[in-house]
One Martini backbone bead per residue (centre of mass of N, CA, C, O) as a GRO file, in nm:
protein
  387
    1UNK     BB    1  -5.200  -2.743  -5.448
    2UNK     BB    2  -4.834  -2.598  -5.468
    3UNK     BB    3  -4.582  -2.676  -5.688
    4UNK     BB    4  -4.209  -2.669  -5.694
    5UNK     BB    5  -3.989  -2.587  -5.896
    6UNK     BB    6  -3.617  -2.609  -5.888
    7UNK     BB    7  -3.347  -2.597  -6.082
    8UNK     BB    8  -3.009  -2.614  -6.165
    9UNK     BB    9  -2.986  -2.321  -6.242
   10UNK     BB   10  -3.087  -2.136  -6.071
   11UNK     BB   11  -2.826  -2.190  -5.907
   12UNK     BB   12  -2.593  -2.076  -5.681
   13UNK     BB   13  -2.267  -2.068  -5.580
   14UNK     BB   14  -2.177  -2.230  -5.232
   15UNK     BB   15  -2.025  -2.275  -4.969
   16UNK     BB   16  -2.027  -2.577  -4.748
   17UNK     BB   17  -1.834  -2.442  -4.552
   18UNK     BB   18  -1.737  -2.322  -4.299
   19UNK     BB   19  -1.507  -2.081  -4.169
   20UNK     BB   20  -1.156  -2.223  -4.146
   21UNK     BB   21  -0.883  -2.287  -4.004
   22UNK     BB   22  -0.546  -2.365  -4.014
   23UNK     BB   23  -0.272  -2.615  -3.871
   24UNK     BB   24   0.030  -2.659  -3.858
   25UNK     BB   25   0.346  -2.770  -3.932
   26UNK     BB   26   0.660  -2.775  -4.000
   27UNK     BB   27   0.717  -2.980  -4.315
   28UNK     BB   28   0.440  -3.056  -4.358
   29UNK     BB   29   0.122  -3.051  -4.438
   30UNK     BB   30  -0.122  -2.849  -4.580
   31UNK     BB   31  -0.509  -2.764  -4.550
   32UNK     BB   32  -0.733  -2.620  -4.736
   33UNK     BB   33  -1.040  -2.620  -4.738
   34UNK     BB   34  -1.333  -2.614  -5.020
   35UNK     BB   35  -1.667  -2.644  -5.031
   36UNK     BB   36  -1.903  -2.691  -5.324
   37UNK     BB   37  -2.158  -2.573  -5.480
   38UNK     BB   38  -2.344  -2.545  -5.801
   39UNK     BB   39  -2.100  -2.564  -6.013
   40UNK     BB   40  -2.052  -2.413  -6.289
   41UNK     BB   41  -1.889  -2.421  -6.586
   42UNK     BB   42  -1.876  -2.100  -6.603
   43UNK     BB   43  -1.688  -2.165  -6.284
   44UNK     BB   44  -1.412  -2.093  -6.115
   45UNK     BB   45  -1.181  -2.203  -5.876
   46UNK     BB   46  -0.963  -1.992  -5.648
   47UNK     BB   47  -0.621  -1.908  -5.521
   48UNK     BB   48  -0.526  -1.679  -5.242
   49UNK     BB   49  -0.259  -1.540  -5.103
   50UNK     BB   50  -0.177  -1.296  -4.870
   51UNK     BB   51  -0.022  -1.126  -5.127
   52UNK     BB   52  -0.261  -1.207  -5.334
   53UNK     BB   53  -0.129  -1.431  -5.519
   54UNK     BB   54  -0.176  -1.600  -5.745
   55UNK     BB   55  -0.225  -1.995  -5.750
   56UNK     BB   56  -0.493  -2.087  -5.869
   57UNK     BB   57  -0.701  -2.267  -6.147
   58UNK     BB   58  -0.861  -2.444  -6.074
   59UNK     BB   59  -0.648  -2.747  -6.127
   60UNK     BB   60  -0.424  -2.508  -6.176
   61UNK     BB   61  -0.113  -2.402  -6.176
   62UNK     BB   62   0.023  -2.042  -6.129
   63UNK     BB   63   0.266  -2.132  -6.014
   64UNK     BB   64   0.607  -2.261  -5.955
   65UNK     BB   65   0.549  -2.387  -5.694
   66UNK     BB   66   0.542  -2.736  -5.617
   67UNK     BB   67   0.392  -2.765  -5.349
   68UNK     BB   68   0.121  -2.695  -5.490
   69UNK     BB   69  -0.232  -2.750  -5.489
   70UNK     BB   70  -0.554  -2.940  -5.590
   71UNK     BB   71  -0.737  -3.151  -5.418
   72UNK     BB   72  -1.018  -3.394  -5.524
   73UNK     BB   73  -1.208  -3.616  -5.318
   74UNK     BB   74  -1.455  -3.456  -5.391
   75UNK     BB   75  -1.665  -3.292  -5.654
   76UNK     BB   76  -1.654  -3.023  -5.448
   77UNK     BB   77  -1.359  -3.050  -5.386
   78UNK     BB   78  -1.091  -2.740  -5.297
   79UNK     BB   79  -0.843  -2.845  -5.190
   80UNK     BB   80  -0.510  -2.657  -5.039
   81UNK     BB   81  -0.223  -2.744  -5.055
   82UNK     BB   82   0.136  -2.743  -4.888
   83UNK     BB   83   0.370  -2.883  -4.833
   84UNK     BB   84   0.650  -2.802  -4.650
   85UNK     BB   85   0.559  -2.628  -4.460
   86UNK     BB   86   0.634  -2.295  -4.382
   87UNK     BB   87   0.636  -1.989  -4.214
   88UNK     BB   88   0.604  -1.823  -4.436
   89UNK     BB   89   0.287  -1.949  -4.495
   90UNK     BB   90   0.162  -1.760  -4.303
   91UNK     BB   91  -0.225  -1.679  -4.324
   92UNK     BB   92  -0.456  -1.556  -4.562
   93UNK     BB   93  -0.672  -1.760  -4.758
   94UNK     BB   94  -0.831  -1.735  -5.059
   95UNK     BB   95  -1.180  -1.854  -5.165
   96UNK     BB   96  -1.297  -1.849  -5.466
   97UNK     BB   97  -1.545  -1.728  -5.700
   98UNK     BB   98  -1.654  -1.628  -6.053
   99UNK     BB   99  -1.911  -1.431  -5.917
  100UNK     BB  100  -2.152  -1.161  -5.949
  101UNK     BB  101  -1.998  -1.104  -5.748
  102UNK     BB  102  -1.732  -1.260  -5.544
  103UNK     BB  103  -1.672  -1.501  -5.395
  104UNK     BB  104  -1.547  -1.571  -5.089
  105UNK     BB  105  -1.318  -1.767  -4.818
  106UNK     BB  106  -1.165  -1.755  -4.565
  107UNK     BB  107  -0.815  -1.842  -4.403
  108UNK     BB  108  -0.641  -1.919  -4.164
  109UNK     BB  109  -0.270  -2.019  -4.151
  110UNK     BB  110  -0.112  -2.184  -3.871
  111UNK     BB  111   0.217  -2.213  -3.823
  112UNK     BB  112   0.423  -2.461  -3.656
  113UNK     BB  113   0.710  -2.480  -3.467
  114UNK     BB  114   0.985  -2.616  -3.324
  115UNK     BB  115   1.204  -2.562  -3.151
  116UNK     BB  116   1.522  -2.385  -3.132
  117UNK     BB  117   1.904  -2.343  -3.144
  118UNK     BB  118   2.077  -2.054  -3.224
  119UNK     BB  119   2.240  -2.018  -2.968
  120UNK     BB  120   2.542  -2.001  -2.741
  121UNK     BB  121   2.764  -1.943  -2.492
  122UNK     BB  122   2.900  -2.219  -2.371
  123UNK     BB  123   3.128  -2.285  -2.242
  124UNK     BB  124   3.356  -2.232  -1.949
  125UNK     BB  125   3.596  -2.035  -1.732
  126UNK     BB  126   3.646  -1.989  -1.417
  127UNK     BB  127   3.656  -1.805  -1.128
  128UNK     BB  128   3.653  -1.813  -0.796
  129UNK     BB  129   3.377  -1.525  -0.776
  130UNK     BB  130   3.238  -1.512  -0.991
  131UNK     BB  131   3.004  -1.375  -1.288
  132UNK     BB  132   2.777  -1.580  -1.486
  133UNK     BB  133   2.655  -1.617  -1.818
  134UNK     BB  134   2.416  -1.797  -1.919
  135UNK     BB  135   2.277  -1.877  -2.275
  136UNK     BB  136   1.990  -1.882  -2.499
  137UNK     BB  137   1.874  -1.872  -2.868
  138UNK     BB  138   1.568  -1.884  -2.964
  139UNK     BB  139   1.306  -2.085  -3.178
  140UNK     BB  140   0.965  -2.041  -3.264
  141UNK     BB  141   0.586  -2.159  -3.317
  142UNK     BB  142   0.561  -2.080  -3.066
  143UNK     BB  143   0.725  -1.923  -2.842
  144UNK     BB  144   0.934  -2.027  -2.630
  145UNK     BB  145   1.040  -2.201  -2.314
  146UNK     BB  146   1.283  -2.164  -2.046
  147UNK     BB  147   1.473  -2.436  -1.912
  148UNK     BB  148   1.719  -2.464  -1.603
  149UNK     BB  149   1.945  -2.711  -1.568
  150UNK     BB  150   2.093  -2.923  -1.360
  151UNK     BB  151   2.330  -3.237  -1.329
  152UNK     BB  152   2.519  -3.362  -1.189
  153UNK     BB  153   2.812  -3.480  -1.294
  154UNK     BB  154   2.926  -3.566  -0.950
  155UNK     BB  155   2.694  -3.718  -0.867
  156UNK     BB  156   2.556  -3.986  -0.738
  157UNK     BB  157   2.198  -4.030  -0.841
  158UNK     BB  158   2.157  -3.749  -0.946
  159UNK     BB  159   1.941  -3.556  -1.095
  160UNK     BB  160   1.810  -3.348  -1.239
  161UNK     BB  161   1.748  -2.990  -1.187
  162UNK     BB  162   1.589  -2.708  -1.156
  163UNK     BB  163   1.672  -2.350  -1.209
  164UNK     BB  164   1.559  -2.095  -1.176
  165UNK     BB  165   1.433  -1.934  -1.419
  166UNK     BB  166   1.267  -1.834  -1.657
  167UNK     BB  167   1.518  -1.792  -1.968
  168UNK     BB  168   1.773  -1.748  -2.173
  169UNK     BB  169   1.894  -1.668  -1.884
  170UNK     BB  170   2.185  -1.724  -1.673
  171UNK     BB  171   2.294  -1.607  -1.325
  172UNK     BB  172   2.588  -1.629  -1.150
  173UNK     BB  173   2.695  -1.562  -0.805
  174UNK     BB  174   2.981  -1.624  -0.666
  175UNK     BB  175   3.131  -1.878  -0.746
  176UNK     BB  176   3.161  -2.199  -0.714
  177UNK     BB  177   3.287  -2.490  -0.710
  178UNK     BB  178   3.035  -2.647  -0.621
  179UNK     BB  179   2.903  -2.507  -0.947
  180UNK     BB  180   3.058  -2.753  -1.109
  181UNK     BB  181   2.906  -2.789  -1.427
  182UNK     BB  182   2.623  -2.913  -1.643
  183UNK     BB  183   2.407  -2.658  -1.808
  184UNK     BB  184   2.073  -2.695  -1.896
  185UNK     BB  185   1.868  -2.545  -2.197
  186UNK     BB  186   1.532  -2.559  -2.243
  187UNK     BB  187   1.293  -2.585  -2.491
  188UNK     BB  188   0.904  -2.500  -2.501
  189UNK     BB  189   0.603  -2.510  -2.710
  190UNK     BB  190   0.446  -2.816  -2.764
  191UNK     BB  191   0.618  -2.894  -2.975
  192UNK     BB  192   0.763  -3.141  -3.153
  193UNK     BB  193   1.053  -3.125  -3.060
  194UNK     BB  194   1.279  -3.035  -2.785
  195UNK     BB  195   1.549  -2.800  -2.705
  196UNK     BB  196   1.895  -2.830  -2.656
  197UNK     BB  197   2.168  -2.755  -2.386
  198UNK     BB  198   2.511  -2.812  -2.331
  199UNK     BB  199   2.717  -2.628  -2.044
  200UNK     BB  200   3.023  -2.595  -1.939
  201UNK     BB  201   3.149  -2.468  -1.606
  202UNK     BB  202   3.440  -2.390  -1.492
  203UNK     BB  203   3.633  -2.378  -1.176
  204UNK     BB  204   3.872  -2.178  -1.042
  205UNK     BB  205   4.171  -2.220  -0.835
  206UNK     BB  206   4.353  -2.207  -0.568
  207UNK     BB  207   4.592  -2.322  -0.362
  208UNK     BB  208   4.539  -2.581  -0.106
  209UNK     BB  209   4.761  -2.720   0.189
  210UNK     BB  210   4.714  -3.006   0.366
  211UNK     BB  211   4.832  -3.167   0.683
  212UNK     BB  212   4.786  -3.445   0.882
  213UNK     BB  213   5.074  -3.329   0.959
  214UNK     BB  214   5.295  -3.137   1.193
  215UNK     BB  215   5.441  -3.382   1.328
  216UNK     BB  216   5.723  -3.654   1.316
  217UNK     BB  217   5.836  -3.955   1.480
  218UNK     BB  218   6.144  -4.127   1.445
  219UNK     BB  219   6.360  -4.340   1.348
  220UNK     BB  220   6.652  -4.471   1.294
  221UNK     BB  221   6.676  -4.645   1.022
  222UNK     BB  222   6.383  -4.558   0.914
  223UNK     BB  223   6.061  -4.582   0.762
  224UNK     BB  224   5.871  -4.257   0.591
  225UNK     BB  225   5.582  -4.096   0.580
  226UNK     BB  226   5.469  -3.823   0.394
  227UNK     BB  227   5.187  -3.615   0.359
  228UNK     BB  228   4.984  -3.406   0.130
  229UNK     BB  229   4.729  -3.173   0.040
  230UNK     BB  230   4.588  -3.091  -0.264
  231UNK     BB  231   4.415  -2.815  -0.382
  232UNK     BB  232   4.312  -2.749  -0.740
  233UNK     BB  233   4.243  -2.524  -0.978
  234UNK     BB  234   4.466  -2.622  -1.118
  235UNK     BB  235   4.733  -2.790  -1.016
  236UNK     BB  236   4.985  -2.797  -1.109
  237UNK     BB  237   5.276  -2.711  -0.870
  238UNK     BB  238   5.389  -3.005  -0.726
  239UNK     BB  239   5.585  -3.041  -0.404
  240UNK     BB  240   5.833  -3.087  -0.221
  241UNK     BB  241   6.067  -2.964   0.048
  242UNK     BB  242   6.441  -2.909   0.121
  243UNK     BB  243   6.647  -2.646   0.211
  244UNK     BB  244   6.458  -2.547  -0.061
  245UNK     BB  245   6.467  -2.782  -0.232
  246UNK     BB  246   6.353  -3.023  -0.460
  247UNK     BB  247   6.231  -3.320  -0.428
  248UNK     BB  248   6.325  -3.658  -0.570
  249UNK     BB  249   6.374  -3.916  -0.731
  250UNK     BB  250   6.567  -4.194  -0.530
  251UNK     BB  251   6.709  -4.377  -0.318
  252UNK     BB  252   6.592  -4.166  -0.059
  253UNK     BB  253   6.336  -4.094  -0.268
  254UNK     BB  254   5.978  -4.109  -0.273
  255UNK     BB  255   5.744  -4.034  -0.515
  256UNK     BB  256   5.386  -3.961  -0.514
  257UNK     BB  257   5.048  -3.976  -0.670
  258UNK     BB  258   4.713  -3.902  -0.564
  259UNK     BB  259   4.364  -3.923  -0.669
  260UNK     BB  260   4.096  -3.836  -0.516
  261UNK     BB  261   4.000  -3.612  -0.715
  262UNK     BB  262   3.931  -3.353  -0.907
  263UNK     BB  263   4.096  -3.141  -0.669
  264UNK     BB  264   4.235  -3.357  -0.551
  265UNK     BB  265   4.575  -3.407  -0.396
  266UNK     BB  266   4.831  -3.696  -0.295
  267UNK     BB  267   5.207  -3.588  -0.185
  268UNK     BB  268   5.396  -3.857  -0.135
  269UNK     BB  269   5.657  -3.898   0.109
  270UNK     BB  270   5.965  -4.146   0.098
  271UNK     BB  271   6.176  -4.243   0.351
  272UNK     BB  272   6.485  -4.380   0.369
  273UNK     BB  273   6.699  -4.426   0.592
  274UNK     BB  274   6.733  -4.289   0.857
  275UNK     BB  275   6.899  -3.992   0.964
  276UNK     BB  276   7.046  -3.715   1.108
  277UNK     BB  277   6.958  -3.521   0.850
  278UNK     BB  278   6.662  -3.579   0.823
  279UNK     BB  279   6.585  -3.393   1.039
  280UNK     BB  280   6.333  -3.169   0.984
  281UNK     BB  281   6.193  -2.926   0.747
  282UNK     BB  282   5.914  -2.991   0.541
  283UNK     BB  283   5.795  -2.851   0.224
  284UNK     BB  284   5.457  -2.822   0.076
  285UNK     BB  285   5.419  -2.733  -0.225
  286UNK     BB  286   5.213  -2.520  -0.428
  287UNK     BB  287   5.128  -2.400  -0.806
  288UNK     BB  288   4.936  -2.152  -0.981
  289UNK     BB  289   4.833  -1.903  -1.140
  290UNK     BB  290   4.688  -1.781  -0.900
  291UNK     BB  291   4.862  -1.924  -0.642
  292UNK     BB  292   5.010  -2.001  -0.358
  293UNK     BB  293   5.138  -2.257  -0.105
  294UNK     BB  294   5.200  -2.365   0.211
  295UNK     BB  295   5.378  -2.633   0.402
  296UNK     BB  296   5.480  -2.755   0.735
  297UNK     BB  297   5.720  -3.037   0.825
  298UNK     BB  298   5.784  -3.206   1.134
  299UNK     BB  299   6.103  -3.406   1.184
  300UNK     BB  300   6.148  -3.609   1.471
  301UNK     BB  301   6.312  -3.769   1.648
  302UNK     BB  302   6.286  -4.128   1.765
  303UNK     BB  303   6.326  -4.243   2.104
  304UNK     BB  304   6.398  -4.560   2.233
  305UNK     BB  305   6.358  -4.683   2.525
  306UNK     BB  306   6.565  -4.879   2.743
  307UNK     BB  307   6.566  -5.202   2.834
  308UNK     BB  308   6.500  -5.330   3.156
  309UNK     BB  309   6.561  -5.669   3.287
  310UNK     BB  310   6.361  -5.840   3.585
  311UNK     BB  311   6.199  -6.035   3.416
  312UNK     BB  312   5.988  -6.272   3.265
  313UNK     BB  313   5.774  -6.097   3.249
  314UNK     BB  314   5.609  -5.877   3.009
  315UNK     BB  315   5.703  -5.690   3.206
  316UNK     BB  316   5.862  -5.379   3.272
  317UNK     BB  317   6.139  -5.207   3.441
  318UNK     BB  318   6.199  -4.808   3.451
  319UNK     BB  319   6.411  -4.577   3.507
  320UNK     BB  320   6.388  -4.225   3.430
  321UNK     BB  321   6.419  -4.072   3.712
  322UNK     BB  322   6.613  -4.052   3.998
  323UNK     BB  323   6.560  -3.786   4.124
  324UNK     BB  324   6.321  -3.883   4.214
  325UNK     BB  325   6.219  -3.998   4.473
  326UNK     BB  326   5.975  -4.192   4.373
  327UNK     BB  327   6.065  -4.354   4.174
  328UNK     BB  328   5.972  -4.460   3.910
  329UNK     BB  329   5.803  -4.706   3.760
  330UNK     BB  330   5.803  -4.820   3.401
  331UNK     BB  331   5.679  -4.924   3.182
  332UNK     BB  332   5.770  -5.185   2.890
  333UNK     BB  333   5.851  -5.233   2.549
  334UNK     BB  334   6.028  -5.438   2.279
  335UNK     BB  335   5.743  -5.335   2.089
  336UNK     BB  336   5.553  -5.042   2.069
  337UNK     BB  337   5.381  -5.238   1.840
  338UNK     BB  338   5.296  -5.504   1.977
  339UNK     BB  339   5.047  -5.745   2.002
  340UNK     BB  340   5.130  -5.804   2.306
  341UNK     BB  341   5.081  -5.529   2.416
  342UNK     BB  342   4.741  -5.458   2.290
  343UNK     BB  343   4.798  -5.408   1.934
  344UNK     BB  344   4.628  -5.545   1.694
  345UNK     BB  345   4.681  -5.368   1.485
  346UNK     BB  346   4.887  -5.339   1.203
  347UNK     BB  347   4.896  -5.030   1.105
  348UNK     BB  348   5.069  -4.920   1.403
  349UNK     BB  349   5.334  -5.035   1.252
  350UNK     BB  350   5.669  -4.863   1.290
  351UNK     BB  351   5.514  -4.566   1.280
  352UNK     BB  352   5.478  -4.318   1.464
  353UNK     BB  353   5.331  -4.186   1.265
  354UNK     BB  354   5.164  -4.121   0.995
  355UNK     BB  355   5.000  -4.313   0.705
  356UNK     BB  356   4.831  -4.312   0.449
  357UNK     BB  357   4.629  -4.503   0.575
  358UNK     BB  358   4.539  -4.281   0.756
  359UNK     BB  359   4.366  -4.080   0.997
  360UNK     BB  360   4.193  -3.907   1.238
  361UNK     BB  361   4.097  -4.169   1.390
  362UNK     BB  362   4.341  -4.327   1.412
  363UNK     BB  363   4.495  -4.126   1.580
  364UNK     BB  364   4.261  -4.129   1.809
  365UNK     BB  365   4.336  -4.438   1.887
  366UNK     BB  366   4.631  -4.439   1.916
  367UNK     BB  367   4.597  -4.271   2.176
  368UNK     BB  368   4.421  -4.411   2.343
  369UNK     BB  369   4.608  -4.641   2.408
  370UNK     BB  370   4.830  -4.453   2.501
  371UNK     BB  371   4.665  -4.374   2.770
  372UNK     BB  372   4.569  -4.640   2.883
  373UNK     BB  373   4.884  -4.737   2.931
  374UNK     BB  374   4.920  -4.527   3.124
  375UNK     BB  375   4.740  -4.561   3.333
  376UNK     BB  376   4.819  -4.871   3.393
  377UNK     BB  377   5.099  -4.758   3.515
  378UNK     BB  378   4.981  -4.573   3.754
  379UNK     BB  379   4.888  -4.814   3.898
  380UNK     BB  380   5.117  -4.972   3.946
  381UNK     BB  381   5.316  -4.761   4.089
  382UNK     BB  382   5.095  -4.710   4.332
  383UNK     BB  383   5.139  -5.025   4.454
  384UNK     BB  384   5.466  -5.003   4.443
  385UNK     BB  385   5.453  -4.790   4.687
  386UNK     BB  386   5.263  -4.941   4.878
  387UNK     BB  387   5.483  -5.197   4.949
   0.00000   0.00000   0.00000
């Protein structure tokens, strides 16, 4: 039997582990592993970066970036760390053994980089029907992708949601008041953190003027209220008018105004003691950079039948047309909207027309009980006349 014998003289150094790629994120360290087996004294083990340049020799730095080292966990090992390592620090570099021909070990090392907003379109304020055009210019290491949110920041309980492709423009097309929002552009590579950019959108528009009613009945001598509601972004200018003239508050006149939403308002007019003169048509105006609207309403008296009483019961009877030979006898009340006489809500006493705390629901209620109390009339006539 033949034992051999090799000395460690006869050994020649050799990289101890596979080839092997390094990946950082950008800001941290890099560690580019390098582990040497045999290595004698008269051998020494360099490294060179991407563009060729020499950066250590053994364990010293022969360049001057601080960044770099040689670091030495066990005495085999000779990996070249990185400090605060940036996007142009990928590439290929080489572990080399100053040996006969030299042995190389390549290492590719690459960084990635967390997404960022290098630019973007910014706030927005546009006409409605106009085409909107937000953008996002990002940068990151895998290229990111993006996705575009709308934030619902006028809905209550209601989250952001995606809207649009994937891509770093969004583009509104004949833009509408409801598209009035803040859309927000995520970069996503898969680095945390993920960057975002929010910009918000405004959108402007003529005014529009509706009334709740176009004509309205009172008495002299009483206290009433008209309103009209303006829609319009911006706001701008907006009025009563009597005759032409601007209406302004004064002892005869009081203007208030309500903010119902963001583009709307309540431009109550209240006219007190009520006389021969105030009765006729009243124009709410409103008017922005866009263009103006007007909408008109009629004032005009409401005369309360003359009350003839012919017996002590809650019933009374007026003839109101002698001509007719029917002579029709119809009921009336002491006051028009008194609750003994049937009308329970107190909201409906008073003003002959609607009322700011009216809609259109209270008018049809109103409307509901003045035709049953005509019916009930129709029945009583129709009793009196068969007696």
């Amino acid at each position: 039997m033949y034992f051999f014998h090799v000395s460690a003289e006869g050994l020649v150094p050799n990289f101890d582990v596979p080839i092997l790629n390094a990946t950082a994120v950008s800001g941290t360290t890099a560690v580019l592993p390098c582990t040497i087996t045999a290595l004698k004294d008269d051998h020494k083990v360099a490294w060179v970066d991407p563009r060729k340049k020499l950066l250590t020799v053994a364990e010293k730095r022969i360049i001057t970036d601080p960044r770099i080292s040689v670091e030495r966990p066990f005495t085999k090992d000779w990996n070249l760390h990185i400090r605060n390592v940036r996007l142009n620090d990928s590439g290929e570099y080489l572990c080399q053994i100053n040996t006969k021909p030299v042995k190389s070990m390549k290492i590719l090392l690459t960084i990635h980089e967390p997404p960022s907003i290098l630019e973007h379109s910014g706030d927005q304020t546009v006409r409605e029907g106009d085409t909107v055009a937000l953008w996002c210019k990002v940068g990151g290491e895998p290229y990111p992708a993006v996705t575009w949110y709308r934030q619902y920041v006028h809905e209550k309980n209601s989250a952001k949601s995606i809207i649009g492709e994937e891509g770093e423009a969004l583009r509104i097309h004949n833009i509408s008041r409801y598209c009035e929002d803040v859309y927000e552009c995520v970069a996503n590579n898969d680095i945390e953190p993920t960057a975002s950019k929010r910009m918000k959108v405004s959108v402007e528009f003529p005014p529009e003027v509706q009334l709740y009613n176009t004509r309205m009945g009172q008495g002299q001598g009483k206290e009433t209220i008209i309103d009209c509601k303006i829609t319009a972004n911006p706001q701008g200018y907006i009025v009563w008018q009597r005759q032409g003239r601007e209406i302004t508050n004064s002892h005869k006149y009081g203007i208030t105004v309500y903010e119902e939403d963001r583009y709307t308002t309540t431009l109550s007019l209240r006219i007190a003691r009520l006389n021969e003169d105030d009765f006729g048509k009243y124009k709410c105006h409103a008017q922005n950079k866009y263009g103006t609207d007007t909408e008109d309403m009629m004032l005009y008296e409401f005369v309360e039948p003359q009350i003839t009483s012919t017996s002590s019961t809650t019933t009374e009877y007026l003839v109101i047309d002698d001509t007719n030979p029917w002579k029709k006898r119809l009921p009336v009340y002491n006051d028009r909207y008194s609750p003994t006489q049937g009308l329970e809500n107190h909201k409906y006493r008073g003003n002959a027309g609607a009322s700011r705390a009216g809609t259109d629901s209270t008018c049809s209620g109103s409307y509901h009980v003045i035709l049953t109390m005509w019916s009930i009339t129709v029945h009583l006539v129709i009793y009196y006349c068969r007696r």
